[in-house]
VEXVEX-799482 format. One record per residue (C-alpha): residue number from 1; x, y, z. Coordinates in steps of 0.05 Angstrom, whole numbers, always signed. Each point is the difference from the previous one (the first is absolute). Last residue first. Layout:
REC resi      u      v      w
REC  NUM      X      Y      Z
...
//
This chain:
REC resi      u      v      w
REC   89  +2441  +1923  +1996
REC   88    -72     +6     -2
REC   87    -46    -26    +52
REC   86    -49    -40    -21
REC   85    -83    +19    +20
REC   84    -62    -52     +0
REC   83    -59    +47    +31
REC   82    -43    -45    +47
REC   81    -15    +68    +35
REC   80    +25    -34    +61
REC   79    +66    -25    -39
REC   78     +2    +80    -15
REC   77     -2    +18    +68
REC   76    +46    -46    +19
REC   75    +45    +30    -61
REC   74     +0    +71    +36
REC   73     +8    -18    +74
REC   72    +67    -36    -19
REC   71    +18    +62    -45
REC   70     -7    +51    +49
REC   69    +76    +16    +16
REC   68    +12    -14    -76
REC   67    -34    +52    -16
REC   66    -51    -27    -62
REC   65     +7    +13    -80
REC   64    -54    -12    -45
REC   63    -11    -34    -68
REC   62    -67    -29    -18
REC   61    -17    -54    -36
REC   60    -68     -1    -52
REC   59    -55    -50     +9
REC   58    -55    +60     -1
REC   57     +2     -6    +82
REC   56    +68    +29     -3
REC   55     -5    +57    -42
REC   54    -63    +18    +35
REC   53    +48     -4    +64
REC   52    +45    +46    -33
REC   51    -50    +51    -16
REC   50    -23     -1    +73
REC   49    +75     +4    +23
REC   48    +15    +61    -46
REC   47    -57    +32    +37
REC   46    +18    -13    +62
REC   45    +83    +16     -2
REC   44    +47    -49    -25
REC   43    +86    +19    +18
REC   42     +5    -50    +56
REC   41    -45    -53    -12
REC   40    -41    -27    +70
REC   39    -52    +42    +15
REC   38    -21    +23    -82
REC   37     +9    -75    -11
REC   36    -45    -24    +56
REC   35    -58    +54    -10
REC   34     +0    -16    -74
REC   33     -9    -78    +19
REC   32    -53    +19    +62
REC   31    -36    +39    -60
REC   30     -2    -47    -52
REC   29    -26    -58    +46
REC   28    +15    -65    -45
REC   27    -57    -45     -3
REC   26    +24    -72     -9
REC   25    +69    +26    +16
REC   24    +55    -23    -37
REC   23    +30    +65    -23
REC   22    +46    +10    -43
REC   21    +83    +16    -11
REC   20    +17    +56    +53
REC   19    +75    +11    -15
REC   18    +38    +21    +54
REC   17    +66    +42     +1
REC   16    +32     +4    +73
REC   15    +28    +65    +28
REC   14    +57    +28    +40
REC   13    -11    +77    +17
REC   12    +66    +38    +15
REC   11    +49     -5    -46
REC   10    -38    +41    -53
REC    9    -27    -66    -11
REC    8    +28    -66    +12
REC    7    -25    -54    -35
REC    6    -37    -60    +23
REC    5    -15    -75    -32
REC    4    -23    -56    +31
REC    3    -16    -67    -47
REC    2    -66    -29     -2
REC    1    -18    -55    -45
//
């Protein structure tokens, strides 16, 4: 279900595209979820990351983009958040 996918950027920045599909959790904690995103995306600032995190919890996915250097970090956070991602190729 997961397949790795990075581009390089401006040749400098190498990134991974994740797509945040729900989440599981019996009660979901809004603000831990916007506060992962906004920490772990590279281009999402707060505010975009609240909005996104609505987006999530309504049963929509969510498209974000993660440094690569941080990515292992990024989706155990989101296993903690019982948020089921895939990784787009």
């Amino acid at each position: 279900m997961t397949h790795l996918n990075f581009a390089i950027l401006q040749g400098q920045y190498t990134i991974m595209k994740v797509i945040l599909l729900s989440c599981d959790a019996q009660r979901p904690d809004k603000r831990a979820i916007a506060k992962c995103i906004a920490e772990v995306s590279s281009n999402i600032d707060e505010s975009l990351a609240r909005e996104l995190a609505d987006i999530l919890l309504e049963g929509d996915s969510v498209d974000i983009e993660v440094d690569d250097k941080s990515s292992g970090s990024a989706l155990r956070a989101f296993r903690k958040l019982d948020i089921e991602y895939e990784i787009e190729e």
